[in-house]
C-alpha positions in Angstrom: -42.0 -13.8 -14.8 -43.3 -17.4 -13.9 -43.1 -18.2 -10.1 -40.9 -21.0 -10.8 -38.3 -18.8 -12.6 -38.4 -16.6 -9.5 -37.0 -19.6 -7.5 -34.9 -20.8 -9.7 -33.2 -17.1 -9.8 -33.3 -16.8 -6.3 -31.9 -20.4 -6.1 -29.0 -20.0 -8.5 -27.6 -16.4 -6.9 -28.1 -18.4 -3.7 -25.6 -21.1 -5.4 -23.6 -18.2 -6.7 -22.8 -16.3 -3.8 -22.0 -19.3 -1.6 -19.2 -20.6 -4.5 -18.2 -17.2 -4.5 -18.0 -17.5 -0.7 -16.4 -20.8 -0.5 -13.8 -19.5 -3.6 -12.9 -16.5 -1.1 -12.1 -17.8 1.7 -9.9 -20.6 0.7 -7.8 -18.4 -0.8 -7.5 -16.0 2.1 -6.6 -19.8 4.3 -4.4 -21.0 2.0 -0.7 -20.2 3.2 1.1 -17.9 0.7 4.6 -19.3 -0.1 6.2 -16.2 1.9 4.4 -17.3 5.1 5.1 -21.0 4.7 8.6 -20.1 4.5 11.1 -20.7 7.2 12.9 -17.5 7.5 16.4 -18.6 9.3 16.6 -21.7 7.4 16.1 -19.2 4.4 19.4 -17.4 5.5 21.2 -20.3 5.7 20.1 -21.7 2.0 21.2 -17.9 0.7 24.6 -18.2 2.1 24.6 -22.4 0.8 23.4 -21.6 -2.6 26.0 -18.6 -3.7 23.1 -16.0 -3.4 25.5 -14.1 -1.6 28.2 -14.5 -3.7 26.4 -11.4 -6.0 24.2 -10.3 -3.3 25.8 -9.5 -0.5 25.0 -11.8 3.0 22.1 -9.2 3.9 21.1 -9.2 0.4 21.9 -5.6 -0.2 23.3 -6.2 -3.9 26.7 -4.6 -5.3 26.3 -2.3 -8.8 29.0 -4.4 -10.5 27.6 -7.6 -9.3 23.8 -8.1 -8.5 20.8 -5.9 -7.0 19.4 -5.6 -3.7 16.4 -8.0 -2.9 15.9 -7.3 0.6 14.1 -5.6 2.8 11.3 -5.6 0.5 11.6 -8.2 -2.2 9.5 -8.5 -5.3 6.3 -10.0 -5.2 7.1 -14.1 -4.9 5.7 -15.1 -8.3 8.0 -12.6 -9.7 10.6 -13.6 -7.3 10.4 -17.3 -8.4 10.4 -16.9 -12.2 13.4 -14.5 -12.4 15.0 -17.2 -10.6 14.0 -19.9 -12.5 14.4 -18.4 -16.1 16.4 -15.2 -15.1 16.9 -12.5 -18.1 20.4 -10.8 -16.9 23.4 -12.4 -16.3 22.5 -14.9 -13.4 22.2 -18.4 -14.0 19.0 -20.0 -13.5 18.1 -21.6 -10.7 16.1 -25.1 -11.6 14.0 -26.8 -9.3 16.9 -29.6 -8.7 19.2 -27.2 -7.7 16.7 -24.9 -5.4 13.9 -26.7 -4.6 10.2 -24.4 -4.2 10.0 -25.5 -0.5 14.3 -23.9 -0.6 12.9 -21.1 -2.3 10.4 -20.3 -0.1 12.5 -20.5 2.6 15.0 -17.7 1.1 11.5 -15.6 0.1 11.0 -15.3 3.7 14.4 -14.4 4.5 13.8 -11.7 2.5 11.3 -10.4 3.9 12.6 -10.9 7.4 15.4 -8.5 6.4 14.7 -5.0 8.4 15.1 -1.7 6.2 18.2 0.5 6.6 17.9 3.4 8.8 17.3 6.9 7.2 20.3 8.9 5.7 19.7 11.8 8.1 19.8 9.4 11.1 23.3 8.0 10.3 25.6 10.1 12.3 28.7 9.3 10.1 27.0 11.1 7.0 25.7 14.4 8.9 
């Protein structure tokens, strides 16, 4: 190797690992859509919107009539397409009707939802 191709090696993984650096951490600042979310507004817009209607208020879903999404929704770029372009029997949910900031909002309702107590801790079904 010529000493200038050392440099310019050393140079460009130098470059590389500071984009690399720079990539990284902007991603782990930038707010996920389930963080930015405003969870009791979120509970308000599920109620506002019908979500309940098929749901249930705590979103604990109903067999004949929709499944649960809470405590522990789907991932939010899953959550957002379904309801965007759903492939079962809801109706969509277009971006006039629930806006991404609205949808945001319910995301971190769902997540704010606690999970049900244990069957063997429920004194009713012992």
């Amino acid at each position: 190797m010529m000493p200038g191709m050392i440099k310019d090696t050393v140079t460009l993984a130098t470059l590389g690992f500071c984009l690399a650096a720079t990539i990284t951490t902007a991603f782990a600042q930038a707010p996920t859509p389930s963080s930015a979310g405003n969870a009791p507004n979120g509970k308000k817009l599920f109620a506002a919107d019908g979500c309940y209607q098929c749901h249930g208020y705590e979103a604990q879903g109903a067999a004949p009539t929709g499944p649960r999404l809470g405590p522990r929704p789907l991932a939010f770029a899953a959550f957002s397409k379904y309801v965007r372009q759903p492939t079962g029997q809801m109706p969509p949910y277009g971006g006039r009707v629930v806006t991404d900031a609205d949808l945001a909002d319910i995301y971190a309702f769902l997540q704010s939802l606690p999970a049900p107590p244990a069957a063997d801790t429920i004194v009713l079904l012992k």
